[in-house]
N, C-alpha and C positions, 0 to 999 in steps of 0.2 A: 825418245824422250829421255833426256839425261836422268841421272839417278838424285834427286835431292837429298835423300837420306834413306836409308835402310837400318830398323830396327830387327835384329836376329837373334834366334836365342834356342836351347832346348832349354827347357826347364822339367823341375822335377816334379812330377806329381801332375794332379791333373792341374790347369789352367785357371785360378782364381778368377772370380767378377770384376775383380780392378784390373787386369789387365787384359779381358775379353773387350772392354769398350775401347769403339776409336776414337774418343775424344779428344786424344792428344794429336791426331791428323786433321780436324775440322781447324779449319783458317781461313783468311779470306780472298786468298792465292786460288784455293782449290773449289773447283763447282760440284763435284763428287768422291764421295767415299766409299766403295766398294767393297764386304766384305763377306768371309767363307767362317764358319764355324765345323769343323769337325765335332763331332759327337759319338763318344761309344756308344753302340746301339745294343739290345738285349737280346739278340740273336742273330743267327748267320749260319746258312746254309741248310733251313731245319732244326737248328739245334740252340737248345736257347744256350745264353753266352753271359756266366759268373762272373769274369774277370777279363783283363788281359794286360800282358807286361811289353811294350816297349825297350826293348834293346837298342843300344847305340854306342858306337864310337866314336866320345866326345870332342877331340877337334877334330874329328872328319868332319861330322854332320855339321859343327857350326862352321868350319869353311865352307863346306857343301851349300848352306844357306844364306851364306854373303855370296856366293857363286851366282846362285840358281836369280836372285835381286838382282845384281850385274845383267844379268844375262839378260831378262823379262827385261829390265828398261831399254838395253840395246836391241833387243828385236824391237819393241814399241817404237823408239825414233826411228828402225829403217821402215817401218808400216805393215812390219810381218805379222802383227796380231791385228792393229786396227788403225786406222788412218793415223798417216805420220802426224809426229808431235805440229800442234798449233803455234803459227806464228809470234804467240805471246813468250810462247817458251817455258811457261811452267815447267820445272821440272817433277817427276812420279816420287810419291816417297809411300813405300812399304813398310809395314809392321809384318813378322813372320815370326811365328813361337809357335813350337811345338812339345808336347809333351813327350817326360821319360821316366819310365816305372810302372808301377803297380797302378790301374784304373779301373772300375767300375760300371754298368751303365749308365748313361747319363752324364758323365765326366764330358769337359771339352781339351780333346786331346791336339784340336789343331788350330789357330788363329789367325787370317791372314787378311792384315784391309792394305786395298790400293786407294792412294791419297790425287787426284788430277786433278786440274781442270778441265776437263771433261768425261762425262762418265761413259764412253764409250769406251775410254780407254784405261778406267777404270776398271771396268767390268773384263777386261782383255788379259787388263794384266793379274786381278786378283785370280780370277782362271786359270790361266798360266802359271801362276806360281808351284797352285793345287797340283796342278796334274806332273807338272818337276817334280814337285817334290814325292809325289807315290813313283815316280819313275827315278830318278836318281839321288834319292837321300839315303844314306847308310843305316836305315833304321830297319829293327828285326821285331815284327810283332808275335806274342805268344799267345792264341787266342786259348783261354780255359774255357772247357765248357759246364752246366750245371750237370751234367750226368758223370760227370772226373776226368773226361777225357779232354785234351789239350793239345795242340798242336800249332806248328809257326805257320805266318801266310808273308805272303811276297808284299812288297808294299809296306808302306806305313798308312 
């Protein structure tokens, strides 16, 4: 499924309500909109969880995430996530932002809606994105915890 558009971004801080909605991908090309919310959560592993900082290196990751949008639309046309693109030809168009810096419980550190005409592929590609991007995005999390103690995890 060719790529229509891809919106990419890290931005600073957590992830404001104006740009969590995907109202800017609802059209009438598209029969689905697919999307993932990340959310810092208040604990991990046992231990409850104060903060955490997002590390990154800033044009890696935003190449890394025009990359990872390339890539999910090219697997999707050959049928590698979910039946090849429809005869109509719509093309996929992605929104990806992610958060960097200081966050909180409850912040939304990750954003991702897949734009199709069908939500099959939809759902393929917004998935896909997710699981890129904890496997190959440059980002370095520092989880604090409420008892002082603090340490990195693998992943964003």
């Amino acid at each position: 499924m060719p790529l229509r558009a891809a919106r990419t971004a890290m931005v600073a801080g957590a992830l404001p309500a104006a740009q969590i909605a995907p109202s800017s991908l609802v059209n009438p090309h598209d029969g689905a909109v697919a999307s993932f919310l990340g959310v810092v959560r208040d604990h991990h592993g046992g231990r409850a969880v104060a903060s955490l900082r997002y590390d990154h290196y800033g044009p890696m990751a935003e190449l890394q995430l025009q990359r990872i949008a390339a890539l999910v639309a090219a697997r999707l046309d050959a049928g590698e996530l979910a039946a090849p693109a429809q005869p109509d030809g719509h093309p996929l168009h992605l929104q990806i932002l992610h958060a960097h810096g200081e966050l909180v419980p409850g912040d939304v550190s990750l954003v991702v809606h897949a734009a199709s005409p069908h939500r099959v592929a939809a759902f393929a590609a917004c998935r896909e994105v997710v699981e890129a991007i904890k496997r190959d995005l440059p980002v370095w999390k520092l989880e604090r915890y409420a008892d002082g103690g603090e340490r990195y995890l693998p992943g964003s």
